[in-house]
SEKOL-552341 format. One record per residue: residue in one letter; y, z negated, x of N, C-alpha, C in turn. Coordinates in steps of 0.02 Angstrom, whole numbers, plus 50000, padded with zeros to 5 digits. Example, Ala and Ser with C-alpha at 12.3 -4.5 7.8 and 13.67 -1.06 7.14 Angstrom:
! residues 2
A497164961050660497754961050615498354961050660 S498884964650642499474964350684500024960650645 
! end
This chain:
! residues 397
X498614885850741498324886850807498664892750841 X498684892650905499034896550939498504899450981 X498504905551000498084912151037498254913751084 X498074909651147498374911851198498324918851229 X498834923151249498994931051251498704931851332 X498104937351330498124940151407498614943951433 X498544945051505499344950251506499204955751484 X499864956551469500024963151418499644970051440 X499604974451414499254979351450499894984451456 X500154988851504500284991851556500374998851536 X500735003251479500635010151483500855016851526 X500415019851550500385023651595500765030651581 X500955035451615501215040951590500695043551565 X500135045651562499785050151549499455047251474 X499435040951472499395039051400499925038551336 X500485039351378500975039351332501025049051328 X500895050351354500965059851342500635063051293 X499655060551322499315060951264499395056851195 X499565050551180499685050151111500315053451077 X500845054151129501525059351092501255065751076 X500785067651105500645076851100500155073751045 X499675071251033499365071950959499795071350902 X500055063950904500625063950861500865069450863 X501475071050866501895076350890501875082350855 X500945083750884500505091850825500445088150757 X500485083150739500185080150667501065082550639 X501355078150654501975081250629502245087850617 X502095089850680502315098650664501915104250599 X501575099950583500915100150546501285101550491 X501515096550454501855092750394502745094650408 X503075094750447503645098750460503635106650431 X503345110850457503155117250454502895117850388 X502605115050322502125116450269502745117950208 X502755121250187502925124550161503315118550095 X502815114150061502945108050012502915104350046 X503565102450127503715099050157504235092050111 X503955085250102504425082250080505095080650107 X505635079950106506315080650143506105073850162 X506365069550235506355063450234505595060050222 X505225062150224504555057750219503945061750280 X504135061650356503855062650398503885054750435 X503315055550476503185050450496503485050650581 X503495046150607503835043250672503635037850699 X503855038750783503545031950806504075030650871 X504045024850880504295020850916503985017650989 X503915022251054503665019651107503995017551165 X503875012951202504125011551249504015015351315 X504395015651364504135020051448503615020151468 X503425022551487502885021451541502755016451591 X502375014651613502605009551661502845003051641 X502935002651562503124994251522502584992251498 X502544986251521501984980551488502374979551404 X501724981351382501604983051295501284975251256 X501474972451222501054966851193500574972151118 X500554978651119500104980951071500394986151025 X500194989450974500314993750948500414992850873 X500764994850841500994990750771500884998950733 X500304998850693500155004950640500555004150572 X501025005250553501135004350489501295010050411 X501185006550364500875010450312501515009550250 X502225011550234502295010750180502005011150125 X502485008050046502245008949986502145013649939 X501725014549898501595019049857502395023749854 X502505027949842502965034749823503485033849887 X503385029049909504055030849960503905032950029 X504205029650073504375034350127504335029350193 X503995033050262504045028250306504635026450339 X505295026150319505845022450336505955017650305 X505675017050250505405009650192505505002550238 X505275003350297505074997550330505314997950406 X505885004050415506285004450476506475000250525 X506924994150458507004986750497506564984850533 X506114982950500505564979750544505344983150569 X505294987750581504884992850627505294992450715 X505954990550673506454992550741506444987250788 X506284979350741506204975050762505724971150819 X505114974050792504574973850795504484977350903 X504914980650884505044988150952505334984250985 X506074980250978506174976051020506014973451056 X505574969951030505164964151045504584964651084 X504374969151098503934973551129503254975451118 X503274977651041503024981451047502914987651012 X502374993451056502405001451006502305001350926 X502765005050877502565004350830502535013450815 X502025014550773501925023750726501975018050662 X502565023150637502775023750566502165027750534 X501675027950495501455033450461501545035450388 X501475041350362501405041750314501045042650258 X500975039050204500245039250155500155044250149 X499225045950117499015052750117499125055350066 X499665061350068499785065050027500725064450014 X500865058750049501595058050044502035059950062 X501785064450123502225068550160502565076450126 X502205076950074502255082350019502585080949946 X502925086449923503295084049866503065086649801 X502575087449809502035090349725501615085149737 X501775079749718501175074049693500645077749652 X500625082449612500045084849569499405086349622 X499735089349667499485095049718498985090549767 X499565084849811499485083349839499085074849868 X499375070249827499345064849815498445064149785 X498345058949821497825057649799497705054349720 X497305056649676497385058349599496445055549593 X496645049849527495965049149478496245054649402 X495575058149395495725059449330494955059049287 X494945061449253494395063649195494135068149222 X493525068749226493135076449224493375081449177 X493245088249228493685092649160493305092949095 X492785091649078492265093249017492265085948987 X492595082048998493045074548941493685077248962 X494155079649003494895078748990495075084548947 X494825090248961495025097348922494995097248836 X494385094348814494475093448749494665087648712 X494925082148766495305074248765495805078748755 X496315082148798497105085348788497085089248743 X496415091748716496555096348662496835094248595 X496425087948598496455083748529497255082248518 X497175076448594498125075648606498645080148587 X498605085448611499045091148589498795094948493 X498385091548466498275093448398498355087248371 X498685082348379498865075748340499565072948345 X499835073648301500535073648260500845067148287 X500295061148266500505057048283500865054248362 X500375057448394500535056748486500985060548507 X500985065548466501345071448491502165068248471 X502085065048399503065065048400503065058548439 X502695054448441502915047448507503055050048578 X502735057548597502755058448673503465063148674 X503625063948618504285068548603504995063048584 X504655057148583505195052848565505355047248632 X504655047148679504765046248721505115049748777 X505145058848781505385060748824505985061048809 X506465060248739507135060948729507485051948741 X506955048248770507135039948790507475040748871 X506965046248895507045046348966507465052648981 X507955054648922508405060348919507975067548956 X507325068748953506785071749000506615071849052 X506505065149075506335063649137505685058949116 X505355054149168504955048849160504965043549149 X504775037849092504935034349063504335031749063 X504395024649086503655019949055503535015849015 X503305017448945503155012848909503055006348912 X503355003348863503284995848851502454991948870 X502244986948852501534984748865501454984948774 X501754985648717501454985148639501534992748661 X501884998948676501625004448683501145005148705 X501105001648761500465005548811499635002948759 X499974998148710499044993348699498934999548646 X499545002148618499445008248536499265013948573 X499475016048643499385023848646498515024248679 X498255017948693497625017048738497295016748637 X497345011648593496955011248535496915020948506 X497515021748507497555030448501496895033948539 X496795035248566496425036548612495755036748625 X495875028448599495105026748570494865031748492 X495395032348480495095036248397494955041848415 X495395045748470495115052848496494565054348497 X494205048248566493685048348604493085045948615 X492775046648555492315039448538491995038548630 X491835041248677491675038748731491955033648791 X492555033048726493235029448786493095023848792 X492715019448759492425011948749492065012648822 X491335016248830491095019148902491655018848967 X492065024048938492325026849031492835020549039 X492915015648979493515011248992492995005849055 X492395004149037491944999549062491635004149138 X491755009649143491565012449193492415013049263 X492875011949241493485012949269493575003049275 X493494999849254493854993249242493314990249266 X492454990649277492204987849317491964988849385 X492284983349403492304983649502491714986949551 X491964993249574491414999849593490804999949562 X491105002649481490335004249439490015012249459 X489465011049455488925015749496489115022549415 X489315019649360489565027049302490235030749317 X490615027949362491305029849402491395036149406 X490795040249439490385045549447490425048949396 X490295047249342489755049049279490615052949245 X491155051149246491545050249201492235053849235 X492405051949302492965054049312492895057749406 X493355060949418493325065249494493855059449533 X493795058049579494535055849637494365057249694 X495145056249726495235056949778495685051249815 X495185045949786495865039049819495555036149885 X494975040449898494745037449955494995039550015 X495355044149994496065048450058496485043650096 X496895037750063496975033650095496595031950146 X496115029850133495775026950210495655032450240 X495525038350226495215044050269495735046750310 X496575046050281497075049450313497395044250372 X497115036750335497355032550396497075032750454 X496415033050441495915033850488496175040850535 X496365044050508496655051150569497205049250611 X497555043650581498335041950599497875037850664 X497615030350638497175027450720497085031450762 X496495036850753496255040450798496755041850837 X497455046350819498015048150861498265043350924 X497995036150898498305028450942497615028650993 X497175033151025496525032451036496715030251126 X497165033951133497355032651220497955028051230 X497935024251163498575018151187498215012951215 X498465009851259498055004251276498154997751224 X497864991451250498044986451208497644985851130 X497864979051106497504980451038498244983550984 X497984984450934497924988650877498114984550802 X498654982650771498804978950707499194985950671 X498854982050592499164987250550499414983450514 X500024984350483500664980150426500884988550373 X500654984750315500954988650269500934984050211 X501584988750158501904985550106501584988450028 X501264984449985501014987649921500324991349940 X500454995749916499725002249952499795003850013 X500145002150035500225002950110499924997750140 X499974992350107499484985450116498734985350103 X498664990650055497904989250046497554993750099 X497954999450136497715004650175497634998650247 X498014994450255498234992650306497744985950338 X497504982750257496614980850277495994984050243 X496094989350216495304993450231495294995250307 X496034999250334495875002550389495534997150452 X495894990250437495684983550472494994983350461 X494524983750405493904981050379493314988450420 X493724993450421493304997650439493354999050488 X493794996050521493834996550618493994989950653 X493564986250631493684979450666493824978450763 X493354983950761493484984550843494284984650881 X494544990350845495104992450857495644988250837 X495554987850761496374983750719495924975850734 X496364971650779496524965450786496764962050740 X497354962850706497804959350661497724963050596 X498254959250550498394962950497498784960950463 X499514961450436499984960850412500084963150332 X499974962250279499934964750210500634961250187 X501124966150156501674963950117501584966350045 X501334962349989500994961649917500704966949914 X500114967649956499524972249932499334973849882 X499314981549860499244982249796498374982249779 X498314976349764497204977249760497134978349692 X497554977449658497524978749573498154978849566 X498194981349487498804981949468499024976549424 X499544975549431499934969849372499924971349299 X499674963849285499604966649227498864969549181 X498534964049140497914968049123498034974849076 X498744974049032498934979748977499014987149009 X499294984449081499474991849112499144994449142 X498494988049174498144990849205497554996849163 X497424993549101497044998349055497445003049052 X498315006049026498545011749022498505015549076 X498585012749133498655017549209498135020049209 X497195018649201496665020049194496695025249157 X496615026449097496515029649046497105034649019 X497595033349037498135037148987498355043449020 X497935046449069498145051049106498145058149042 X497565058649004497695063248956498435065148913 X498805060448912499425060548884500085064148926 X499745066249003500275067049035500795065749046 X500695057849042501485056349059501665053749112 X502225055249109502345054749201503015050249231 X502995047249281503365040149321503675043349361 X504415039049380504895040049435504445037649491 X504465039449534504435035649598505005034449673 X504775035749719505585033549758505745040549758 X506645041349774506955048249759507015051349715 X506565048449637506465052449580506275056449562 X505635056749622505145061049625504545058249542 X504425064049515503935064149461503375062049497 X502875057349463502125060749487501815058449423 X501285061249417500605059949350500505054249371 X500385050949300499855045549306499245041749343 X498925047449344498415047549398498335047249445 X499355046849481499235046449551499365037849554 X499435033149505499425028149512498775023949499 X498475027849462497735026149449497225026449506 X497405030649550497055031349613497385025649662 X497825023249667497975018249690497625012449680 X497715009349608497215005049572496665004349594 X496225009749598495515010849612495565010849685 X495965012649732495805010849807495805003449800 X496234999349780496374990749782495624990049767 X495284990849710494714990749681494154989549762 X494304997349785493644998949857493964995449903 X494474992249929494574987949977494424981549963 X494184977249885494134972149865493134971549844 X493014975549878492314977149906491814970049956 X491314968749926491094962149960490904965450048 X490814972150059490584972250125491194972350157 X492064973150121492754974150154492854968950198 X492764963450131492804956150138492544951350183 X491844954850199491464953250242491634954250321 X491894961950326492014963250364492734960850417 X493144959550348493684955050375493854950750383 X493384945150372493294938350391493424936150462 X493254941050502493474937450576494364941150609 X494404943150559495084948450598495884943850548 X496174939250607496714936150563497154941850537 X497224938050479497754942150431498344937550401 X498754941150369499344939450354499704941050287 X499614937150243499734940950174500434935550140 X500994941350132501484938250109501454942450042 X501604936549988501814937449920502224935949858 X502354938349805502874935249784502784934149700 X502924928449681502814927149597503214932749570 X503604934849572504054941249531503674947549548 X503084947649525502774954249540502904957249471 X502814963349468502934966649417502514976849445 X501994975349503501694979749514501094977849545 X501064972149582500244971149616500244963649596 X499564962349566499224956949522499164953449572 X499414946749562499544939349617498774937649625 X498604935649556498124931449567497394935249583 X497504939749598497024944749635497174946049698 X497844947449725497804943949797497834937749823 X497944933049766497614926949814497114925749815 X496524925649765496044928349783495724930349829 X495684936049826495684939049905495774937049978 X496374934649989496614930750040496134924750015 X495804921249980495814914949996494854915750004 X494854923349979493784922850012493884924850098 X494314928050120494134928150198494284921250215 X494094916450196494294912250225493614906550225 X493294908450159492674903150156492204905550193 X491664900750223491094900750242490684906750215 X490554909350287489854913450279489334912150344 X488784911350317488394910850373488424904650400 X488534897850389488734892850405489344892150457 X489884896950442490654900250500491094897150455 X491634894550472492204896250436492674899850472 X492814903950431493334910350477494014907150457 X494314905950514495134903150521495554908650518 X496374907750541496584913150562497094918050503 X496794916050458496944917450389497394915150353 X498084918850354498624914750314498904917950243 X499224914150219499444917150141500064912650116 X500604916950103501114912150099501404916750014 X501704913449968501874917649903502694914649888 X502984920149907503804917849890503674915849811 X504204909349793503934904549730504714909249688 X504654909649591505114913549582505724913749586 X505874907049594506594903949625506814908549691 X506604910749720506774912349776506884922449750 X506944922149711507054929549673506864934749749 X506344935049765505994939849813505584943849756 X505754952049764505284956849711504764959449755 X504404964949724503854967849755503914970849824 X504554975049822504484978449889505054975549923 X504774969349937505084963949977505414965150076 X504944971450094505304972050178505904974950193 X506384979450146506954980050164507464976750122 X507804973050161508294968650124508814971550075 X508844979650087509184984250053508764987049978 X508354985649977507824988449930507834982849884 X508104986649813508214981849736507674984749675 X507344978949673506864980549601506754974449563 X506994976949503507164971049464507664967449456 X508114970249487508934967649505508864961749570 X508214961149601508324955849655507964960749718 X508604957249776507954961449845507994954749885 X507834954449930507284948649979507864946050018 X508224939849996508554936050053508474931450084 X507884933850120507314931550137507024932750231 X507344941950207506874942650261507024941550329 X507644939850355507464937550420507014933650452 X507054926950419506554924150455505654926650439 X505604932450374505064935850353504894938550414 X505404942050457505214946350508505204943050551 X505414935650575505294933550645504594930350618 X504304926750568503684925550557503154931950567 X503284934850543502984942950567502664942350655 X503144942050659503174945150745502904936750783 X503024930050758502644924850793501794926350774 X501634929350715500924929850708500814935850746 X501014941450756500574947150778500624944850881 X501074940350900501334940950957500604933650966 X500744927650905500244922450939499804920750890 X499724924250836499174920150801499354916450760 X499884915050723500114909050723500584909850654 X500664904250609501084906950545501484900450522 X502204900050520502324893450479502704895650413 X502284894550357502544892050303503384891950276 X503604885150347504234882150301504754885550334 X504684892550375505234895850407505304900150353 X505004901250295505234905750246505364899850201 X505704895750185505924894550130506654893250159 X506964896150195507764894250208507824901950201 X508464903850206508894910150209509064912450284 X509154905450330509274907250391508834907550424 X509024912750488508454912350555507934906650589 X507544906550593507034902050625507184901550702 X507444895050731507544895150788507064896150863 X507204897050904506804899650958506224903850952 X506254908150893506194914850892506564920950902 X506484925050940507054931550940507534933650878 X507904932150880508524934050835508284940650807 X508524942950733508624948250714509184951650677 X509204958850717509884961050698510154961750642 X510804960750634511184962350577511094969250543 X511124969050480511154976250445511734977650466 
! end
């Protein structure tokens, strides 16, 4: 079905001044801080004054990286007409993930005498010493038969770990509380500051993000239906891949061990565990509820090897059933099949994980831009390599 578009709305100088001057202070913000990350400030893309706008494009890169992640399309997107703010996840703009990054851990009165033990057991101790001479002393992630021995480990530590495993692994348990501190609800809270900044743009309001940038990109949808119209998700991370890892990412934060992320930036464990657990609060029956009337757009891919498929289809496939005697339309879901060697962080065609990146995405991005422009999604323009005709061309790398 196709959505027929009112005219565009019209931006004025004085609205384009005030959203540059908020923006603008947010940046200078994060420029100026002292654990400024090099390269991970955020930016935006507006048109004159006086140009009819088809809307405002919020977007959210993936976990550890950076909002040029998704430049292409961003640039594309601008073409085509319309405003896009690059933003950046909360806490990403900084380069002490410990510090900064939003982090699940243990309460200190289970983690303090959990690491005590850790650091008084021979056994963990020469595996975490044999692991750091794997990763020549850097970050290294265990296998999935590591990760099932260093979680049973653990269990022998902690006789309470049976508990906090059932309090972390079931979907917003009310003992969550009881067991561990976070701060993953920053995501939505930091996106939510980024909207506000879009408060004097005219027009409606879509957010597209990739991984955790995806899951920010429909909470922020679910919790501002007014505002975010659309929604664009590129393999939302709502869980993690994987039930083996998903138990290590939970739990193994006592071990301190710690992951590359983009640039080769270190971070703890915990800052992926807080990830996990946002997928968790956006996969919330009132989210779900709430996003039932707001079309969305969820592209995915069988070669995951970081966000659990069959939990975003899932997902994608309850906004779609009956509530209330409604069926909410509008709702699309398309999953690159593995033949088509598309990996997780599928939006820049330059971006390799797993030895495959997305040759794919042109017509990814003119499908993009026919849904946020009409509503509208086909399927069989992603299974070729070439452009989709009488859609706007997209530029060459």
């Amino acid at each position: 079905m196709v959505t027929l578009q009112s005219t565009p709305p019209t931006l004025t100088q004085a609205q384009l001044q005030t959203t540059r001057q908020r923006i603008d202070a947010y940046i200078q913000t994060l420029a100026s801080h002292p654990d400024r990350r090099e390269g991970a400030l955020p930016y935006y893309l507006f048109h004159d004054a006086n140009t009819p706008i088809k809307g405002t494009v919020l977007m959210f890169h993936g976990f550890s990286a950076k909002p040029h992640q998704m430049s292409r399309l961003a640039d594309y997107l601008f073409r085509n007409g319309f405003n896009v703010y690059q933003a950046t996840l909360a806490g990403h703009a900084y380069r002490i993930p410990d510090k900064y990054w939003p982090q699940v851990d243990l309460k200190p009165e289970i983690l303090i005498p959990l690491r005590q033990k850790v650091d008084a057991d021979p056994v963990l101790q020469t595996y975490l010493a044999n692991l750091a001479k794997t990763g020549e002393g850097g970050a290294v992630s265990p296998s999935p038969v590591q990760m099932m021995g260093l979680v049973a480990r653990l269990r022998q530590l902690e006789p309470r770990l049976l508990d906090i495993i059932a309090a972390i692994e079931q979907e917003n348990a009310p003992e969550f509380d009881r067991y561990f501190v976070s701060s993953h609800l920053s995501y939505l809270s930091d996106a939510q500051a980024r909207l506000s900044e879009l408060e004097a743009m005219p027009g409606p309001v879509y957010t597209v993000g990739l991984s955790v940038g995806g899951a920010v990109a429909l909470a922020l949808a679910a919790r501002h239906p007014q505002r975010v119209t659309k929604v664009v998700a590129f393999a939302p991370l709502l869980e993690v891949y994987g039930e083996t890892r998903e138990r290590y990412v939970n739990l193994a934060g006592p071990l301190d061990i710690r992951e590359f992320g983009w640039d080769d930036l270190q971070f703890p464990l915990g800052c992926f565990t807080a990830a996990n657990q946002f997928g968790t609060f956006v996969r919330k029956h009132e989210n779900v509820a709430a996003l039932r009337p707001t079309p969305t757009l969820m592209i995915l891919t069988e070669n995951e090897d970081a966000a659990d498929i069959q939990t975003n289809q899932s997902f994608a496939q309850s906004l779609t059933r009956a509530a209330l005697f409604k069926r909410y339309d509008n709702h699309y879901l398309y999953t690159f099949p593995s033949a088509a060697l598309v990996p997780h962080p599928m939006v820049d065609p330059l971006e390799r994980s797993q030895n495959m990146s997305n040759g794919y995405w042109k017509p990814m991005y003119q499908e993009t831009l026919r849904f946020l422009s009409q509503t509208e999604f086909r399927a069989s323009s992603l299974e070729q390599v070439g452009e989709v005709p009488g859609l706007p061309a997209v530029p060459p790398i």
